[in-house]
N, C-alpha and C positions, 0 to 999 in steps of 0.2 A: 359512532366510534369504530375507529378499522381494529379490525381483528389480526394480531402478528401472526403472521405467514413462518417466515424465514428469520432466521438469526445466525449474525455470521461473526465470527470473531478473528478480526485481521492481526498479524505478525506486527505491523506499523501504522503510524497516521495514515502515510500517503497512500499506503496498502488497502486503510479500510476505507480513503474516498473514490477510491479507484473499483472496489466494489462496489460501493454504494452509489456512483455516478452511472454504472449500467443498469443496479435493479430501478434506480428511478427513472431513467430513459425508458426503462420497458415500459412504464408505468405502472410501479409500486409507490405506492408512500411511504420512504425512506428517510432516517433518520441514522445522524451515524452519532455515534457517544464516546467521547473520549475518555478512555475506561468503564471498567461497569457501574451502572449509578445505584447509587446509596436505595432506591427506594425505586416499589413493587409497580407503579402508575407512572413512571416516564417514558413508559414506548406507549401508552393507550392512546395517542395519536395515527399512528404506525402499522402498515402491514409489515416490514421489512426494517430489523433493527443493526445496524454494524456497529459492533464495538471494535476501539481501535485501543490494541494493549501495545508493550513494547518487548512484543518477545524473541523476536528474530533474533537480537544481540543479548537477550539477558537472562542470567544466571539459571541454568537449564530448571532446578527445584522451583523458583519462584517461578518461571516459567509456564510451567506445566501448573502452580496452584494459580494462577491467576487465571490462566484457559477453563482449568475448570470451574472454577468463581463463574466467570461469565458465561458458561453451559449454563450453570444451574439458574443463573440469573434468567438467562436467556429462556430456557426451559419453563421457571414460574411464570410469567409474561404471555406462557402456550405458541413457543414455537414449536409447528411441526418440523422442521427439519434444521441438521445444526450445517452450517459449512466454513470448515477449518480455510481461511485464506490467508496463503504466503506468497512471497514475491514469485513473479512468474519467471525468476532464474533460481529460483530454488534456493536454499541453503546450503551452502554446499560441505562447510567441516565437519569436521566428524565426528565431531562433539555437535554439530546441529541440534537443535532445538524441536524440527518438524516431528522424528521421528518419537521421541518420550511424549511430545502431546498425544499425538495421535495414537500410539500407543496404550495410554491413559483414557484415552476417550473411550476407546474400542471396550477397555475393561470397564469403564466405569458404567457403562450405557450397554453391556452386553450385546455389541455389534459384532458379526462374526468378518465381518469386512469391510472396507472403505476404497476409492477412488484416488489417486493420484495424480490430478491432471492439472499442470501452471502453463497449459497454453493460454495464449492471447494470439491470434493470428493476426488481426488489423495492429496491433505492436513487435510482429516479427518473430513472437514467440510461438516453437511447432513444438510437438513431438511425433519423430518417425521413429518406427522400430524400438518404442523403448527408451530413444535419443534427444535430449532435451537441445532445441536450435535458436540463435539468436540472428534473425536476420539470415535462415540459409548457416549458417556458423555455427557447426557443432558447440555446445556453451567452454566446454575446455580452452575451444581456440579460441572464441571471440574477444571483445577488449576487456570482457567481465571475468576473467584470467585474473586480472589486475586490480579487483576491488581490496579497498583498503584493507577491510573488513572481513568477507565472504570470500575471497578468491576462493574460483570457481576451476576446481581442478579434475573433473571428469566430467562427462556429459552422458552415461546412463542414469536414468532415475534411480533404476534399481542398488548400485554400485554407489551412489549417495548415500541410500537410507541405509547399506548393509550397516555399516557401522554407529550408526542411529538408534535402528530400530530392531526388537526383539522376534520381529515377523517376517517372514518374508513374500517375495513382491512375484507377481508375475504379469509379465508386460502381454498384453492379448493384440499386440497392433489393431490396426483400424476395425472397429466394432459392428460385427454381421450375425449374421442369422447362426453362424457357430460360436459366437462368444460365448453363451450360455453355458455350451456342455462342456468347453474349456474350464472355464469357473467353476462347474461341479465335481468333477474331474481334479481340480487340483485343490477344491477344497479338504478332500478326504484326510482324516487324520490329523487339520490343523484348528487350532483353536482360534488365532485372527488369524490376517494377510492384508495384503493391498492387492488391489487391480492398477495397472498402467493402460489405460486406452489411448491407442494414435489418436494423436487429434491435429493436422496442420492444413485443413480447410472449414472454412465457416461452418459446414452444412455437417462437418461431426459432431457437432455440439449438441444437435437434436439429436442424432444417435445415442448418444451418450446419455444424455438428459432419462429419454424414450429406458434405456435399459436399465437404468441405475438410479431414475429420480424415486422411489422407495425407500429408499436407504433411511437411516434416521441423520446420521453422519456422511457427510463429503467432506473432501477438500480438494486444495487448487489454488488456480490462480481465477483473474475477473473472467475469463473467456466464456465459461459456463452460463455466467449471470443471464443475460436475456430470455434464457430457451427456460433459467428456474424458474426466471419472474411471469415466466407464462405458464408454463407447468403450475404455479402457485394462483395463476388466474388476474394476471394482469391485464386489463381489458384495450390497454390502447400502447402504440410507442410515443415519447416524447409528453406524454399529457399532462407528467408531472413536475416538471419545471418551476420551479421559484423563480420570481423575476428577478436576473443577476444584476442588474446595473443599480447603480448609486452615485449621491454626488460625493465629492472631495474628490483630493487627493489621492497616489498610490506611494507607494513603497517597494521595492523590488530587495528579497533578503535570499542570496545562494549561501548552502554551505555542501551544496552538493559536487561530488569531483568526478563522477563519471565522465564519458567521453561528448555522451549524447548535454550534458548541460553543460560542459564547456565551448563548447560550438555554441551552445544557443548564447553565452556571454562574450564570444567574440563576435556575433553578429550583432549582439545588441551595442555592444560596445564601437561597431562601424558607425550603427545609425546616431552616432553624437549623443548619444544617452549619457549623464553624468553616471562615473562609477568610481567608487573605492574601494583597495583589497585589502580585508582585513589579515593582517596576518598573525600567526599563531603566537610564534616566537617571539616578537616583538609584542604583544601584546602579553604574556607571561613573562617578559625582563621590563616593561613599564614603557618600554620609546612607543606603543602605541596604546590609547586609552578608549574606552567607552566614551567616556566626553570629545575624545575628537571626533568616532565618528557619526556620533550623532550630530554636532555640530555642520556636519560634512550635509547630511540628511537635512536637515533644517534649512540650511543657506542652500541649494537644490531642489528641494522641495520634490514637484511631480515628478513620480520616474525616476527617482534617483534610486540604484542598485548600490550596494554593499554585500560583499562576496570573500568568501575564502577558500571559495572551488582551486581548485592546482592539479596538477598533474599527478601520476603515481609516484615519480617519483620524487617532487618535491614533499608529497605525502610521507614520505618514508622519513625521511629526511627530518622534518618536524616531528614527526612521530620519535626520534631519540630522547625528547624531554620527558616521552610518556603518552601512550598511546589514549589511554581514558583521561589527564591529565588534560592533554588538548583538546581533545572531543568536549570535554567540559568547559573546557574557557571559550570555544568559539560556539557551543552550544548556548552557552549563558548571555555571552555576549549579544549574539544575535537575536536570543530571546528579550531579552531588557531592551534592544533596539524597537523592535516590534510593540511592546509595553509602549514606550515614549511616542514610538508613531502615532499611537490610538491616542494616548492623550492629547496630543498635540492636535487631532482634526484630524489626520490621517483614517481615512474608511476602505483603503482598500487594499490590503495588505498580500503579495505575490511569493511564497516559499517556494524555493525548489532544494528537496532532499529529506528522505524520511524522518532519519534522525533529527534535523534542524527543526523542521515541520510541527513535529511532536513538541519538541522542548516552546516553540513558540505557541502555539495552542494553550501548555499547560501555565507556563507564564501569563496566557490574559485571564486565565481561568473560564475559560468557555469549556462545556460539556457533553454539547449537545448542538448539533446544527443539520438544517433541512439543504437538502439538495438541489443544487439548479441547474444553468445547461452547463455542458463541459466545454473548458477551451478547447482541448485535445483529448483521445478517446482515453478514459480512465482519468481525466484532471477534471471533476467538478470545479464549478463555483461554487461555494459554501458558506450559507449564511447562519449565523451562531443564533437560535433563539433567544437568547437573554437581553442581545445586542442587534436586532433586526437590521439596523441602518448599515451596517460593516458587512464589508466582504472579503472574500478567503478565499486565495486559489495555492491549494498546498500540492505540490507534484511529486512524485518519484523521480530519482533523478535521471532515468533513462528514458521517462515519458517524454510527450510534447515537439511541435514542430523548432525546425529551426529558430523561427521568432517569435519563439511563443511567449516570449518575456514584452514584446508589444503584443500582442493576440489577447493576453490575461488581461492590459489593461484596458484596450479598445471595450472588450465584452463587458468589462462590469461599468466604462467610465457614463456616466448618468448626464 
């Protein structure tokens, strides 16, 4: 029986495969949990357990009791260490969510300090000076300016969480032999804080890991993951792998609108792939139904996509009828799409975008699923215990290659 290591509690679905695709690369035996499970013996399989909540977008109270739910979960289970993980572009309003967690955490677990780090560098994600970068792109300026949701209107960490969190932050740039006396030095007289360490090359991750893996609490984004899952005594890279491929059919479901998943639906959309866009509007006035596009789905069969990715500003634009309003009809939608896929023979079902992701997870009612390889670094393959023969590749919507919508199916097609 593996003994839990590590337990991480992610912001989103696609957030916590995205952890959980590095610590099992490392080789942990990882399991990720869609919310925290009813009962004391579902990670006794597991060195490394991710639970995936949905708090990035929600109601900052329930927010924070759900995080801690899943500490304490996490905690009776004996993990040694907790790691808060959020999108590697941060949270950026002001009313954010990262900061009353982890602020809670800090009290709840009498931690006098915690880490702030959402780099990813093989996904573009650095921080210099303090300076959260996407791609080179201060995050202010990048296209993630533009999220529906998050608009991302500064690019200090610190200048983030001011109006978040109750603590304050000090950014120590890239971590040396003087960080230490930094941190003691400014600890005097506070009761929490955060650290900000540079991190936009590979090799500070084991710096970081090296001075800060003690903590009880971290957070971040996945960039960390390999240097913990060794730090926690993972003995090999890649060894643990579930075998991704299966037969049947696939399915391809976007409701992601970022820049990076709409490139990949105009590529896919070159290569003669059958696609239909669902649309919002028309699907809340009735000219477009669930039964059409399912029907759509069905008469197409492999590889048919169904999408309601768009632009920012055709986002705005629908968003007049009701910002939660839509989000839910093309959330439900594309959930009950996924539903009918599985009955129908469909085994290998392709999400891209958090929100989507999650609502289609909780719609088949799976809870629980082992890790395999990843198409793209941070997109596992994911296969649901309950349901062994199915596979899952749910994404972030700024992950993945250009054609990653054929790459998903290549890898699992059986």
């Amino acid at each position: 029986m593996a003994a839990l290591k590590i337990g991480v509690i992610a912001d989103d679905f696609t957030g916590a495969g995205d952890a959980a695709s590095f610590l099992a690369n490392a080789g942990l035996r990882t399991v990720l949990f869609s919310g925290t499970p009813a009962h004391d013996d579902d990670a006794a399989d597991c060195e490394a357990a991710v639970v995936a909540l949905k708090t990035r977008t929600q109601e900052t109270k329930s927010a924070v009791a759900d995080t801690l739910a899943a500490a304490a979960w996490l905690k009776r289970q004996g993990a040694k260490q907790l790691y808060v993980k959020y999108c590697s572009t941060f949270d950026s309003k002001p009313s954010g969510n990262i900061g009353p967690i982890l602020d809670t955490l800090l009290e709840e677990y009498d931690v006098p300090y915690t880490i702030l780090c959402p780099s990813l560098p093989v996904n573009g994600r650095t921080v210099t000076n303090g300076c959260l970068y996407v791609n080179g792109v201060p995050l202010a300026e990048s296209p993630m300016r533009d999220h529906p949701l998050t608009p991302m209107w500064a690019s200090s960490i610190a200048e983030l969480m001011r109006p978040q969190s109750q603590y304050p932050c000090l950014s120590v740039g890239r971590v040396d032999a003087g960080t230490t006396s930094r941190l003691v030095a400014f600890a005097k007289g506070k009761r929490h804080f955060y650290i900000i360490p540079d991190y936009d090359r590979d090799e500070d991750a084991r710096s970081i890991v090296e001075l800060f893996s003690s903590l009880p609490v971290l957070s971040g984004g996945s960039g960390l993951m390999p240097e913990l899952a060794r730090f926690h005594g993972a003995k090999s890279d890649g060894g643990n792998a579930f075998a991704s491929r299966t037969a049947g059919p696939a399915v391809v479901l976007s409701g992601s609108c970022s820049r990076t998943t709409r490139g990949q639906i105009e590529q896919y959309l070159r290569s003669g792939a059958p696609a239909l866009r669902m649309d919002p509007l028309e699907l809340l006035g009735g000219a477009q139904t669930e039964d059409e596009l399912w029907r759509f789905i069905e008469e197409k069969g492999d590889g048919s996509l169904v999408y309601s990715s768009d632009t920012p500003e055709a986002v705005r634009t629908a968003q007049t009828a009701g910002r939660e309003k839509v989000a839910e009809t093309l959330e439900r939608a594309t959930a009950n799409l996924a539903v009918k896929a599985v009955q129908h023979g469909f085994t290998r079902i392709v999400v891209a975008g958090g929100e989507t992701s999650g609502a289609v997870t909780k719609a088949l009612g799976f809870d629980s699923f082992f890790i395999g390889e990843s198409v793209a670094p941070g997109v596992p393959v994911m296969i649901p215990r309950k349901q062994p023969e199915l596979r899952l590749v749910l994404k972030s919507g700024n992950f993945g290659q250009p054609d990653f919508f054929t790459r998903a199916q290549n890898m699992t097609r059986g």
